[in-house]
VOGU-3710 file (C-alpha; in Angstrom, 3 decimals, decimal comma):
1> xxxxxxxxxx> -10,154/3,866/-39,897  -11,584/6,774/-41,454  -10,613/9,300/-43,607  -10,509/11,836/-40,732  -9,030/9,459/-37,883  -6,072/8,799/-40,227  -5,151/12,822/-40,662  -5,983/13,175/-36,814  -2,997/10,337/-35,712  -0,645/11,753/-38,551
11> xxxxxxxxxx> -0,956/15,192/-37,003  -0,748/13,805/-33,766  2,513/12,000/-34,486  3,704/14,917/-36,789  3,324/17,008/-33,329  4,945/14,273/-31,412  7,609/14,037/-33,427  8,354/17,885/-33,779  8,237/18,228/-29,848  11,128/15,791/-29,980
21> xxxxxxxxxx> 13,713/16,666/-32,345  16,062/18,640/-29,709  16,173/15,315/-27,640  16,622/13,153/-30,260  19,323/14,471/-32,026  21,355/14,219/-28,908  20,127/10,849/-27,750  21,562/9,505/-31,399  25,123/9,315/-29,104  25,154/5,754/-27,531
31> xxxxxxxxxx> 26,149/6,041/-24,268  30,052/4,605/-23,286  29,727/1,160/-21,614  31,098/1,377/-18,419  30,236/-2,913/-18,045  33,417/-4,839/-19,163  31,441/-7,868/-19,361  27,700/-9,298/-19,496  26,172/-8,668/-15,691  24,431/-11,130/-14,359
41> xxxxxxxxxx> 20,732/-11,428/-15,418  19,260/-9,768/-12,122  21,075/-6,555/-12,282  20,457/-5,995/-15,894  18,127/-3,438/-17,237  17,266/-2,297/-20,416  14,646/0,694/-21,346  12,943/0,717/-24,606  11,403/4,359/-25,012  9,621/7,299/-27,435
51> xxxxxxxxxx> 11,387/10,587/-27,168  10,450/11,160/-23,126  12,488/8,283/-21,930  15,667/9,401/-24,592  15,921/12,376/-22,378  17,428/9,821/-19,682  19,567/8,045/-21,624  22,575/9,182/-19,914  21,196/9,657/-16,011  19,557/6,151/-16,213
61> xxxxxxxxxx> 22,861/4,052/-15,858  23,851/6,383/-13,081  21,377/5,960/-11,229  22,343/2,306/-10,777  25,352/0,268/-8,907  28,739/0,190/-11,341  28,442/-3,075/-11,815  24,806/-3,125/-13,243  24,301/-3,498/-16,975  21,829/-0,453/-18,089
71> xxxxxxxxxx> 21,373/0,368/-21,738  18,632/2,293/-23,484  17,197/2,108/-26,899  14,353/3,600/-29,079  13,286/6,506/-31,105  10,808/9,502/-30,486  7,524/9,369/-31,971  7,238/5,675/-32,211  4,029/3,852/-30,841  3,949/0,854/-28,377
81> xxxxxxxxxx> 3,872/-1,649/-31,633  6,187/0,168/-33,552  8,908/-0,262/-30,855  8,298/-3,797/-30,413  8,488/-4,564/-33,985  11,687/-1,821/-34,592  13,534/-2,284/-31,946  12,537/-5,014/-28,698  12,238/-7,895/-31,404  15,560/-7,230/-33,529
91> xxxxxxxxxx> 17,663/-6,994/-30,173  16,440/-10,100/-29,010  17,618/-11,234/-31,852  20,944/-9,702/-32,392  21,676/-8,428/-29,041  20,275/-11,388/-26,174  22,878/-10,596/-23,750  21,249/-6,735/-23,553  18,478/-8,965/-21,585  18,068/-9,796/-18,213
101> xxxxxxxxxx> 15,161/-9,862/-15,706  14,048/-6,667/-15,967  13,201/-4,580/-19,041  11,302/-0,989/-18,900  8,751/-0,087/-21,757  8,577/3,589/-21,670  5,736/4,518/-24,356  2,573/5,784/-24,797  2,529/9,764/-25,701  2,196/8,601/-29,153
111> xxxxxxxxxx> -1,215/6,336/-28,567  -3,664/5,283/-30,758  -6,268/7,299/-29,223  -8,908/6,417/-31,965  -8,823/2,183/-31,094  -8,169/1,703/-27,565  -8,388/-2,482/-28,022  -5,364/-1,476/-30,666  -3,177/-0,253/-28,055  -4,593/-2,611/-25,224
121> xxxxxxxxxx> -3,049/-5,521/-27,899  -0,226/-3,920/-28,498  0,819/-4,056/-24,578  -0,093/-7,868/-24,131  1,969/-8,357/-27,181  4,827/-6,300/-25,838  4,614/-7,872/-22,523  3,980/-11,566/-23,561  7,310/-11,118/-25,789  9,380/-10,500/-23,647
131> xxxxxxxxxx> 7,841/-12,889/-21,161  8,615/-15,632/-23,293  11,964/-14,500/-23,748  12,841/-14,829/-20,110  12,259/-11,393/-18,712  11,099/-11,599/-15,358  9,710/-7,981/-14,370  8,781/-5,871/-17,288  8,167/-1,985/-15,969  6,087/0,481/-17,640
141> xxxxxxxxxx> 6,142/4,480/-17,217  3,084/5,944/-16,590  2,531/9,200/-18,312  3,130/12,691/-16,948  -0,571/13,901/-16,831  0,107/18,022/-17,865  -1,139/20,257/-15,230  -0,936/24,236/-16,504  0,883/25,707/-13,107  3,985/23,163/-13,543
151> xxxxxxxxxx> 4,579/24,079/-17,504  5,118/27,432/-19,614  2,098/29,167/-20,818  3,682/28,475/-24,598  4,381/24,777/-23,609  0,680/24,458/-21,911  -0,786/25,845/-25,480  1,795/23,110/-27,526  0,501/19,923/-25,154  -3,253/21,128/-25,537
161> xxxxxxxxxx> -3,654/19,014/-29,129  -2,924/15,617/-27,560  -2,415/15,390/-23,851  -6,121/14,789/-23,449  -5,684/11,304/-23,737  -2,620/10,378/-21,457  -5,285/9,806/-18,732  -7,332/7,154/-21,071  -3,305/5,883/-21,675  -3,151/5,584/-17,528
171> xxxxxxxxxx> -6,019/3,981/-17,168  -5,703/1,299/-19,572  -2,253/0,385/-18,730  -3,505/0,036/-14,724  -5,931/-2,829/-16,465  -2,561/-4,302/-17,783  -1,646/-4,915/-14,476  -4,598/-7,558/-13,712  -3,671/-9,284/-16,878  0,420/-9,677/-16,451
181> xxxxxxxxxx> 1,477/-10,885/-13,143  5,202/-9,366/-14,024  3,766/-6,185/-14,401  4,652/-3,380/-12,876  3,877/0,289/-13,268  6,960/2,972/-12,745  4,530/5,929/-11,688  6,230/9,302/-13,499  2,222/10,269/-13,158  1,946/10,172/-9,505
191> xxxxxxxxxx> 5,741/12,111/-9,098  5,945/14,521/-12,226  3,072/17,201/-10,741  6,006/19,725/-9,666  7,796/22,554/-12,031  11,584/22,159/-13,345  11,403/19,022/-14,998  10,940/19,469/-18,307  11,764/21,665/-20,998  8,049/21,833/-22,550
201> xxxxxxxxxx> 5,361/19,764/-21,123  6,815/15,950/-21,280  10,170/16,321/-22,490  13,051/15,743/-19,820  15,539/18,122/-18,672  18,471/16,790/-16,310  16,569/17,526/-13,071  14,014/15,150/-14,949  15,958/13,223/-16,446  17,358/12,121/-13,031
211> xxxxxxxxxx> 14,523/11,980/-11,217  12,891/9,672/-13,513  15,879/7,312/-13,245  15,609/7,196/-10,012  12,159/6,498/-9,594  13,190/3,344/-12,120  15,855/2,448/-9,806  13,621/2,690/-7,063  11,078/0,525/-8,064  13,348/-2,202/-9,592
221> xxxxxxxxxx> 14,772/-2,017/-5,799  11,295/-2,787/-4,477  10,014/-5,152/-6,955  13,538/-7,013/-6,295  12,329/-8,344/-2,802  8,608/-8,678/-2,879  7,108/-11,713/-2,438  5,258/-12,846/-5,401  1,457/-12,694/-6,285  -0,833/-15,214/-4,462
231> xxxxxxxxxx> 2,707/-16,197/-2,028  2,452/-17,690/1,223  5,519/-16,640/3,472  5,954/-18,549/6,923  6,850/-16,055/9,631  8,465/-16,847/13,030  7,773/-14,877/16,496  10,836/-15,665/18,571  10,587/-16,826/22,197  6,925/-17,367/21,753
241> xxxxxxxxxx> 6,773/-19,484/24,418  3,625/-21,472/23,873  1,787/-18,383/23,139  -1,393/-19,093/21,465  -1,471/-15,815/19,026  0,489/-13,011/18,297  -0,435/-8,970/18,174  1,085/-7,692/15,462  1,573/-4,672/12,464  1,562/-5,321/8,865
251> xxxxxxxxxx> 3,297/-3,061/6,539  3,534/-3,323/2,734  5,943/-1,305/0,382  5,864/-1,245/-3,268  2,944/-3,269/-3,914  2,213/-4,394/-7,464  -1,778/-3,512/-8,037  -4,461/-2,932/-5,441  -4,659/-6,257/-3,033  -5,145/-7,369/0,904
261> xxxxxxxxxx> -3,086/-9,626/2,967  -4,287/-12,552/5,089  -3,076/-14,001/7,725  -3,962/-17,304/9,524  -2,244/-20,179/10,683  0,314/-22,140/8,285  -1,664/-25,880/8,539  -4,625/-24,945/5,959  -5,607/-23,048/3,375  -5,872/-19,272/3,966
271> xxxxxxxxxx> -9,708/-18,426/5,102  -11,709/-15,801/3,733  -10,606/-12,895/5,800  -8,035/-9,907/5,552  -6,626/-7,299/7,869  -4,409/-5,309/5,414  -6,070/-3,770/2,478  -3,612/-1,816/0,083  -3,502/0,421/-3,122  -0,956/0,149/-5,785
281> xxxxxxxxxx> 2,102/1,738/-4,799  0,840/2,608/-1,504  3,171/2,474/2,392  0,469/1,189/4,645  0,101/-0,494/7,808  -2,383/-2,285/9,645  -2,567/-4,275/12,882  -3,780/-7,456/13,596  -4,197/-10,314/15,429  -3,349/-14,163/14,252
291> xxxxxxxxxx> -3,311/-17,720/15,760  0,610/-18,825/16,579  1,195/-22,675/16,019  3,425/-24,341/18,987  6,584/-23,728/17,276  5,356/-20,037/16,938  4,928/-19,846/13,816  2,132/-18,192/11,713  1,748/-17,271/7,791  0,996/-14,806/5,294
301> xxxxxxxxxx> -0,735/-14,950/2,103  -0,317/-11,986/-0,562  -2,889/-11,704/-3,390  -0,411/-9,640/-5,111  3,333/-9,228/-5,152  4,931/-6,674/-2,321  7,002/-6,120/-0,028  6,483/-7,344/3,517  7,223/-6,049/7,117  6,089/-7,645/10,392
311> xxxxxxxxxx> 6,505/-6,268/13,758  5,025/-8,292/16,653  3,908/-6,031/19,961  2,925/-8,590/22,470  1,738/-12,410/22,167  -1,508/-14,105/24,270  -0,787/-16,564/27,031  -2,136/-19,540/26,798  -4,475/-20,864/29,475  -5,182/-17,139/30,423
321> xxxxxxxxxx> -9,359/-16,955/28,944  -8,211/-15,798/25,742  -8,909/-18,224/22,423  -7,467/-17,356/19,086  -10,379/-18,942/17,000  -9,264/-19,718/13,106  -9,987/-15,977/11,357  -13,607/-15,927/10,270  -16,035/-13,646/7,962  -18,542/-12,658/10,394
331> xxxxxxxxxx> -20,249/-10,026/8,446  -19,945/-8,534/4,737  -22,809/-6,317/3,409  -21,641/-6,675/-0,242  -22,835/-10,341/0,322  -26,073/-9,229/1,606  -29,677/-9,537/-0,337  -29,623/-6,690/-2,943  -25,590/-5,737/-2,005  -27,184/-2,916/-0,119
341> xxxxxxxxxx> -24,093/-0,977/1,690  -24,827/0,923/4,991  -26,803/4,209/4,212  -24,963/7,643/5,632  -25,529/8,054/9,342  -26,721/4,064/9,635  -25,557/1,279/12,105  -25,091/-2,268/11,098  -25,769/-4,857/14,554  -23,535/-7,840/15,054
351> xxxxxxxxxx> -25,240/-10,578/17,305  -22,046/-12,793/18,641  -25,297/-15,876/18,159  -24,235/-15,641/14,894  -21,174/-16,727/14,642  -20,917/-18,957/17,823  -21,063/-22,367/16,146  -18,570/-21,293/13,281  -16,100/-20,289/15,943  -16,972/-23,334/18,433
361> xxxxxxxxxx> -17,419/-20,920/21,087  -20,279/-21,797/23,983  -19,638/-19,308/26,355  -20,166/-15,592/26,463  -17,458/-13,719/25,586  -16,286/-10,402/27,779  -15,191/-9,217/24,548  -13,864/-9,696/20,947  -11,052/-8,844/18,968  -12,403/-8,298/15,073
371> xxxxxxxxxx> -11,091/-6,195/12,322  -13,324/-3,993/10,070  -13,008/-3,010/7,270  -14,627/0,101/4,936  -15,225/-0,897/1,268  -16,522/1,134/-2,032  -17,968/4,320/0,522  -19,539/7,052/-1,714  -17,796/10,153/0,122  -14,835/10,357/2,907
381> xxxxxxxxxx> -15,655/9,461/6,359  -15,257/6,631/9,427  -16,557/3,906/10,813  -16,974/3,466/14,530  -17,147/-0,491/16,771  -18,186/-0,286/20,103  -20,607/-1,512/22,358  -24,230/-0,890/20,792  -25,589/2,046/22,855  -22,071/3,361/23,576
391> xxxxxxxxxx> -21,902/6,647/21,761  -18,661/8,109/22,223  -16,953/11,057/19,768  -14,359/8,488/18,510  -13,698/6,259/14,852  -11,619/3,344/14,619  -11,421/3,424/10,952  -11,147/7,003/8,223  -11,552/6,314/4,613  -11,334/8,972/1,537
401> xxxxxxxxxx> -12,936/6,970/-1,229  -13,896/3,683/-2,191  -11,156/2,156/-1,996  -10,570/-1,074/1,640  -9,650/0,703/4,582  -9,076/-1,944/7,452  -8,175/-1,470/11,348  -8,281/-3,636/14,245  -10,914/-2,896/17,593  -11,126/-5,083/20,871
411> xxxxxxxxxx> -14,649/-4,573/21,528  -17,281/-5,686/24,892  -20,880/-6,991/23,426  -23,653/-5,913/25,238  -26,048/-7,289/27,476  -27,432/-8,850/24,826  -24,269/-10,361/23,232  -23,685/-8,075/20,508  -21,871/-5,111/19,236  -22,403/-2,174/16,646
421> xxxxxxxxxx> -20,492/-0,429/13,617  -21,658/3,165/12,480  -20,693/4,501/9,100  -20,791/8,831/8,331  -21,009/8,286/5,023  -22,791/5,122/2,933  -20,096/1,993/2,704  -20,086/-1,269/2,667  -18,884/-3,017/6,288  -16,830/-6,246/6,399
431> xxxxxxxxxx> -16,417/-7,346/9,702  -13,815/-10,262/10,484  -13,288/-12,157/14,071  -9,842/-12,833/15,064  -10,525/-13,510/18,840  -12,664/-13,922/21,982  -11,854/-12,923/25,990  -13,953/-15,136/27,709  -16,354/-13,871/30,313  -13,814/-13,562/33,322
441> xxxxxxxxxx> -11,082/-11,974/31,211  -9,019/-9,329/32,917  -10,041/-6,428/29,435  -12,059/-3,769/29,770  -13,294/-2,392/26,221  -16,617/-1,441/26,510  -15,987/2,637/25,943  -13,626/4,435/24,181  -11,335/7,872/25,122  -10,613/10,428/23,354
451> xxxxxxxxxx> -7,191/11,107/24,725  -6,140/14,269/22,655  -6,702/15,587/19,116  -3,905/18,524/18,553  -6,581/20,447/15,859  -8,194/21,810/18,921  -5,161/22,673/20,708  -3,728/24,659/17,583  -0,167/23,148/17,063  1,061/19,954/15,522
461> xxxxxxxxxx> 3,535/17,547/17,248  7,009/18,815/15,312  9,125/15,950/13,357  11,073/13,590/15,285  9,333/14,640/18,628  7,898/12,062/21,273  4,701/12,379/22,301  4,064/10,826/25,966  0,379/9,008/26,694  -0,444/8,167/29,908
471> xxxxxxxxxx> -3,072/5,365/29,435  -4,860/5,261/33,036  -6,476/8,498/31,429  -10,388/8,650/32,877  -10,398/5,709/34,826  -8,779/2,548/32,553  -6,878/0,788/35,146  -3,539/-0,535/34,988  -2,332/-3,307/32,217  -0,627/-5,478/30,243
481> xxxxxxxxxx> -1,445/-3,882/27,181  -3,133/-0,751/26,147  -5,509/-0,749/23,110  -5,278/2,761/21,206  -5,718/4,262/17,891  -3,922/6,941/16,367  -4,847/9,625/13,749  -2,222/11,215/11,505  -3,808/13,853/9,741  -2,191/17,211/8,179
491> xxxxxxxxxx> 1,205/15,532/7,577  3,319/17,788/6,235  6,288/15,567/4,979  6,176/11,559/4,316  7,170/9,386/7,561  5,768/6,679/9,872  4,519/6,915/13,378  6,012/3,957/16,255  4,574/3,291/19,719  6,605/1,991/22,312
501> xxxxxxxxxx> 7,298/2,186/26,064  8,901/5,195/27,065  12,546/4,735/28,758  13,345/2,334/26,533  14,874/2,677/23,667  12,964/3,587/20,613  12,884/0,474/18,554  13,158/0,503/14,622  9,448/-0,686/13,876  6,500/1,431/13,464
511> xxxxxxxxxx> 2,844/1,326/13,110  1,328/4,165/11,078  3,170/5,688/7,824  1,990/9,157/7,368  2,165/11,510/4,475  0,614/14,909/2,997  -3,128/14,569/2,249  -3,516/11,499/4,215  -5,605/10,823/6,786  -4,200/7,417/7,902
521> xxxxxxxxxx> -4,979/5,445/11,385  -4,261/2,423/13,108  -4,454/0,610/16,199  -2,273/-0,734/18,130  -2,683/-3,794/21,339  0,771/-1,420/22,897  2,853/-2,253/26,092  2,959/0,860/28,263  6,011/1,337/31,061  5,639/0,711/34,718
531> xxxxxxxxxx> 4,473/3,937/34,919  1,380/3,402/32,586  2,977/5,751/29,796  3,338/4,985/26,133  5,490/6,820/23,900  4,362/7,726/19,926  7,142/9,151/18,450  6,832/11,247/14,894  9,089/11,589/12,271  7,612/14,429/10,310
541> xxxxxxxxxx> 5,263/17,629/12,286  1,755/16,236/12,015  -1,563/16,622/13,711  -2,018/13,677/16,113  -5,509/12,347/17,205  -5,349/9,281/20,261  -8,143/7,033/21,099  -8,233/4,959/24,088  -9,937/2,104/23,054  -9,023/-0,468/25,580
551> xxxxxxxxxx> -7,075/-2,360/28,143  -6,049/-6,143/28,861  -4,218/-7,575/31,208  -3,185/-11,014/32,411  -3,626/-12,844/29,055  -1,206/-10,724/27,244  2,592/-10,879/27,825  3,920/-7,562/26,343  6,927/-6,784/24,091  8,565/-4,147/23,513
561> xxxxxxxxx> 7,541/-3,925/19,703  10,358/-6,600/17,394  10,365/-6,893/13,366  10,043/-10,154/12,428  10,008/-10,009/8,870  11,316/-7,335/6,686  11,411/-8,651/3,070  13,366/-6,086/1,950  16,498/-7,405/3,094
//
């Protein structure tokens, strides 16, 4: 280290340390212990923390059950190695019982911003200790990245020296995560842009204090019931009759890193498909359809630890010219010569001839039921599957970045056995098969609707209104099961959007969660009243956009939609 480097991290620390001598004289009280004996080891939690995470020291056990063993330890200005060596290694040592399965690291303000592979060492090392100590779920606060409009102008001028790095800090701790399965980031970043919570840029006040307890409480919560990474849960559709496959909505809460889910049937390994893509952190919800087993059964496989919700909203008759073929890769440009993606504007052509003798298909389908996917687009934009030479103003799929946006489309080939996916901006195109109507099939999903987009009509549905949808609109006929695909975009508070037959009761599934800045769609294979009319109730005042994608009848025996699987208890 040079000469220079060294006087840059003492002043850095020196400024550090300043910023928290209000907080740390008072967090020099121990808090009383309310726990009259040692908790079990899954509702203990202890937080080792620099001076941000002192300012909680007293809202952190409240923001747990009674009965739960908190504590908190540490000292401001200490780095990520520091603590380990001053304070996680000595209480292992001299206080064991303070352990249990989950622990919370809350450092990195004072960061070795000279010798990144110094700090990257000194979280394996933090992690792997208390790994091998028996911690289960170790939980590491992100850091509050300092816009100037939530902060003083004097605390905006104190934060300039040093707060320039807490993104690098961010970034290198969301690496972590592919490293240490029992990882799991607390995300003070992705909450903390909002005035009133501190009392100069990073330091707590109580309205921060408690609100980054509860985010910790939160999370522990989450992590608590999700599955683990790489899991395969077995999921049961109830009264499935001899159905041969299932329509259903995947949801995942409070997943660990960026991942997809699979599903398939539960007597092989899980293929190379997906029809739930997911960020870290991220409520989303896709729909899909998968291959039942005849004691109705069918499974899902996690690459990363979440939670899990399934809601079922119909099942496929057997005998009826539908076949649930095992899930199969029919297209992926990333695998293509030169990983070209699809240019701006450009069409990708799917001949059905292709993937005929993978499926062990002869006939010629009426139409297929596929899920596509968006990966690593340059800009924001859709995708839109259809019949090639169909060119109606619709988009089954929206994506904002690069990041795998998934959605489900019953599509008719064309004359010529095949079907088409347009991009609006460049993006790969992953294209997965999940079912065939054979030729005489009672479907009709050869054009798509545009039912209503409230934009152009100048007012949002309002929160917890019920939108009706009458799905003979221009000339679909009457079914079993409607195919649509719904928009949320403006949201104005976080909420979820369900689908259901109106006059019955509005059950307590859903198939779209919506929130500010997100433009989020999915589809949905729905079961519409006698009448024809679907119901898509919405919790919070949003802009709505409906496609009409489809209709089916005869080989699909409708539900009124069920959860089958909520892991969170």
């Amino acid at each position: 280290m040079t000469g220079n480097s060294a006087r840059m991290r003492r002043r850095l620390t020196s400024l550090l340390a300043v910023t928290a001598v209000g907080i740390g004289a008072v967090a020099a009280v121990p808090p009383a212990d309310t726990v009259s004996a040692v908790a079990p080891r899954s509702q203990r939690v202890v937080m080792f923390t620099d001076s941000v995470g002192l300012g909680a020291e007293f809202a952190l056990p409240r923001a747990f059950p009674p009965d739960w063993q908190v504590r908190v330890d540490g000292r401001p200005a200490e780095m990520v190695g520091e603590m380990e060596h001053n304070f996680v290694r000595p209480r292992l040592r001299t206080n064991p019982d303070w352990f249990g399965d989950h622990v919370v690291i809350a450092a990195g303000y004072n960061f070795s911003h000279w010798d990144h592979p110094r700090f990257v060492s000194e979280v394996d090392s933090m992690v792997n200790t208390l790994t091998a100590a028996g911690v289960k779920h170790v939980y590491w606060m992100t850091l509050r990245e300092i816009k100037p409009q939530y902060v003083s102008a004097g605390a905006w001028r104190q934060i300039q020296p040093y707060s320039w790095y807490f993104p690098d800090v961010n970034r290198l701790l969301e690496e972590a995560l592919e490293r240490h399965p029992n990882l799991h980031l607390v995300d003070w970043r992705a909450v903390a842009d909002r005035p009133g919570i501190t009392y100069d840029a990073i330091h707590l006040n109580n309205d921060g204090a408690a609100l980054f307890s509860n985010i910790i409480r939160a999370k522990v919560d989450g992590v608590t019931t999700s599955v683990p990474d790489g899991s395969t849960t077995r999921i049961s559709v109830p009264n499935a009759n001899g159905a041969i496959a299932a329509a259903v909505n995947v949801t995942t809460t409070d997943p660990r890193s960026a991942g997809f889910v699979t599903l398939h049937p539960c007597n092989g390994p899980p293929p190379v498909v997906s029809m739930h893509n997911h960020r870290r952190d991220e409520v989303v919800a896709h729909a899909g359809v998968v291959p039942l087993d005849g004691n109705g059964d069918f499974c899902a496989t996690t690459r990363v630890s979440t939670n899990l919700i399934v809601d079922v909203t119909g099942l496929f008759r057997p005998d009826s010219g539908f076949t649930a073929p095992p899930p199969t890769r029919w297209l992926d440009t990333r695998n293509s010569a030169g990983r070209a993606p699809v240019p701006a504007g450009g069409e990708v052509v799917l001949d059905f001839d292709e993937i005929r003798s993978r499926v062990g298909y002869s006939g010629d389908p009426r139409a297929v039921v596929v899920v596509v996917t968006a990966a690593e687009a340059s800009a924001p934009g859709w995708l839109r599957v259809g019949t090639c030479g169909d060119d109606a103003e619709t988009s089954n799929v929206n994506y904002s970045d690069a990041a795998a946006v998934p959605n489900l489309a019953v599509v008719e080939p064309d004359a010529d056995g095949r079907i088409c996916v347009t991009t609006l901006a460049e993006s790969h195109v992953v294209v997965d098969l999940f079912g065939i109507f054979d030729e005489g099939s009672a479907v009709e999903a050869d054009r798509a609707v545009r039912w209503t987009d409230t934009r152009e009509l100048g007012a949002k549905v309002a929160a917890g209104s019920e939108t009706r949808f009458d799905t003979t609109v221009e000339g679909f006929g009457w079914s079993d099961g409607a195919v649509i695909n719904v928009t949320a975009v403006n949201t104005e508070a976080p909420g979820f959007i369900t689908v259901y037959p109106c006059g019955d009761e509005r059950p307590t599934t859903s198939m779209l969660n919506t929130g500010p800045g997100l433009v989020v769609s999915n589809a949905s294979i729905a079961a519409p009243n006698d009448d024809q009319i679907l119901c898509i109730y919405s919790l919070s005042a949003t802009d709505l956009v409906v496609d009409m994608m489809g209709s089916i009848d005869d080989s699909f025996a409708p539900l009124v939609p069920i959860r089958v699987l909520d892991t969170r208890g």
